[in-house]
C-alpha positions in Angstrom: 3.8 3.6 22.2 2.7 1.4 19.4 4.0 -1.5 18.7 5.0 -2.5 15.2 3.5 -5.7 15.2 1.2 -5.5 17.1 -2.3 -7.4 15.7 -5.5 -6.6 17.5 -9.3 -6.6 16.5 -9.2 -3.3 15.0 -6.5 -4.6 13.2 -8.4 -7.2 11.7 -11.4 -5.5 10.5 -9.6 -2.8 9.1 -7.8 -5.7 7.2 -11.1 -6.9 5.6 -12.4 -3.6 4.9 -9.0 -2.5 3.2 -8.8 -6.0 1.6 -11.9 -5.0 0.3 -11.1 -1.5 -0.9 -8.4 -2.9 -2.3 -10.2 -5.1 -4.5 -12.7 -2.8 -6.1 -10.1 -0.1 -6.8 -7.7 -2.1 -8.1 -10.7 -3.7 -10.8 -12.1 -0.7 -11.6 -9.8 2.5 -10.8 -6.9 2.2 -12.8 -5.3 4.7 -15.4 -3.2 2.7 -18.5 0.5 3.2 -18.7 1.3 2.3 -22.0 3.2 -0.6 -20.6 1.3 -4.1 -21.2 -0.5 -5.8 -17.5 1.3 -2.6 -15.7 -1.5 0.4 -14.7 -1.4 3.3 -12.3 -3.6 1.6 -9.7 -5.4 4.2 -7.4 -5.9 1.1 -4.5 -2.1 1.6 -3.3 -2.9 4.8 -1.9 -5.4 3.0 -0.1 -3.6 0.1 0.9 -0.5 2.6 2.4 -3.0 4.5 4.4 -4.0 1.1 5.8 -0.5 0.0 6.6 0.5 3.5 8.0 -2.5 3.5 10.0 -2.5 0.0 11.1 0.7 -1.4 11.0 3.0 -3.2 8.3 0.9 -7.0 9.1 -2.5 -5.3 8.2 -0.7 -3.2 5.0 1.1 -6.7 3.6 -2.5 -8.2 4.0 -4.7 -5.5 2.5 -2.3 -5.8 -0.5 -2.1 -9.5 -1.0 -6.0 -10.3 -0.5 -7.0 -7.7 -2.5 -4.6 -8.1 -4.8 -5.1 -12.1 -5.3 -9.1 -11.7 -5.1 -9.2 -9.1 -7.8 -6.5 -11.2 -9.9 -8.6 -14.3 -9.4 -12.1 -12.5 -10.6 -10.5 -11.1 -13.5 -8.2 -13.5 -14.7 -9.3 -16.7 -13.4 -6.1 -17.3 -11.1 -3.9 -14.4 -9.5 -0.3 -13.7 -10.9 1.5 -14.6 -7.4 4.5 -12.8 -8.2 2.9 -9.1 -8.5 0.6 -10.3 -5.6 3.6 -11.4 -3.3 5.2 -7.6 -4.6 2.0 -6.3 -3.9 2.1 -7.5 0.1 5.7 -6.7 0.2 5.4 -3.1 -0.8 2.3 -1.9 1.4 4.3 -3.8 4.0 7.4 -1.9 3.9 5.0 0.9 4.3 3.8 -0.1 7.0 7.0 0.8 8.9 6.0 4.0 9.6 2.8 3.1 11.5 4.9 3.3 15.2 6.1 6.9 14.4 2.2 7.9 13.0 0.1 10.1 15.1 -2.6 10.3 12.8 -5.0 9.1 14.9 -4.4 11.9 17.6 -4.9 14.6 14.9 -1.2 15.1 14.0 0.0 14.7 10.4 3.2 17.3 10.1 5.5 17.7 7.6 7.9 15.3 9.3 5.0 12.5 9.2 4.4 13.4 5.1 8.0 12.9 4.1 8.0 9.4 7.0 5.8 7.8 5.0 6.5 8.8 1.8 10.1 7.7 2.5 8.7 4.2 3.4 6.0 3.8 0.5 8.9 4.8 -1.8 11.4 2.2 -0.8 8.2 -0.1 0.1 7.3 -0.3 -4.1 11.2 0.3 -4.8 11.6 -3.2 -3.4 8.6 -4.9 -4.3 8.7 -3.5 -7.9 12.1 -3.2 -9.1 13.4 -6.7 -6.9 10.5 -8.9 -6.3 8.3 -9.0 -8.7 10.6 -9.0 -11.6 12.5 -11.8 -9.7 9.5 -14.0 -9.4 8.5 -13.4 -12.7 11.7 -14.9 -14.1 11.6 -17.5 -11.5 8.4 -18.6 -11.7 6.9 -17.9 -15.1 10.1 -17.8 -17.3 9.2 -14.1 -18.2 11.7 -12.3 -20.3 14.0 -10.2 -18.5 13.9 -7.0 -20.3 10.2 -7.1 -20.1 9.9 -7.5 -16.4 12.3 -5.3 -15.1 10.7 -2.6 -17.5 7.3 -3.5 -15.9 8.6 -3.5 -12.7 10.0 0.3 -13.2 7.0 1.4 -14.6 5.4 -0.1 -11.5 7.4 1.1 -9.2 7.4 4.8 -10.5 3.5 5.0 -11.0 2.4 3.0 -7.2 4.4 5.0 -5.6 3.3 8.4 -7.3 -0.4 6.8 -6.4 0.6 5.9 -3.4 2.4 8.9 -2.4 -0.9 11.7 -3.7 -3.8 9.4 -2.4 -1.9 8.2 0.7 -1.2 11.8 1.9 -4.4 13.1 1.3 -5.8 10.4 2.9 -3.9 10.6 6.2 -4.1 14.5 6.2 -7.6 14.4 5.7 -8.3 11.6 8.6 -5.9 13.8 10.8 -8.3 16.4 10.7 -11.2 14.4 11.7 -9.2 13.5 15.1 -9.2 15.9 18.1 -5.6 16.3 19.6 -4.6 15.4 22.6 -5.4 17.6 25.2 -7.8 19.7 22.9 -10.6 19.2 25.0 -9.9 20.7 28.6 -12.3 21.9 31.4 -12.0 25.7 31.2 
């Protein structure tokens, strides 16, 4: 069984390759919302396949690295509060990853609405709490402002999240061959 914190060398280059992912999605593949410094950002479908893949520690970094790296290219310095919210939600994510069987070839119906369940509350949490939270805290934001970012957040990550994620683990499902699919006939 797999352990829900468990950190190992695949663990860590699959961090560095996410973080990297990550980063150039959340640059460059982005659709506007309307709603000012609030996009829908493709790279949290990529960061919850990570995290439901390789476990809520990997997620939470994938998220904040690339997050903060693409914040500090752009911008000059990263906006800590969206990139703590950023760790926080790919992390709550990542609670799915004992319960995933994706890796044997098994992605069921059961496994879709797992980890759409967790990404949900995962940018529920991170955008709707955190991040407006921090952004009062920290930055003396206005409070209407925030919390209507935060929303907006919320509702578009976890649409990305939810579209890109599932593809994503239903199409790596299909590359694995099930246990027990290869026998000696």
């Amino acid at each position: 069984m797999k352990k829900l914190f468990e950190f190992k060398t695949r663990n860590i280059v699959a961090t560095g390759l996410g973080a990297a992912l990550f980063t150039v999605l959340f640059m460059y593949v982005k659709i506007p919302t309307g709603i000012p410094e609030t996009q829908i950002q493709t790279a949290y479908g990529v960061g919850t396949f990570f995290a439901a893949m390789f476990g809520p520690i990997a997620g939470a970094l994938i998220a904040f690295i690339g997050h903060a790296i693409s914040d500090s290219v752009q911008y000059g310095s990263a906006w800590w509060s969206w990139v703590i919210a950023s760790g926080t939600a790919c992390f709550i994510a990542g609670l799915c990853y004992p319960k995933m069987r994706v890796d044997e070839g098994v992605f069921t119906k059961a496994d879709i609405l797992r980890f759409n369940i967790s990404q949900v509350i995962g940018n529920a949490v991170a955008w709707i709490i955190v991040a407006p939270i921090l952004d009062i805290i920290v930055y003396s934001e206005p409070v209407n402002l925030v919390f209507t970012q935060g929303i907006v957040a919320c509702i578009s990550n976890a649409i990305s999240a939810g579209v890109i994620g599932s593809l994503l683990l239903y199409l790596y499902s299909k590359t694995r061959t099930g246990k027990g699919a290869l026998r000696e006939q």
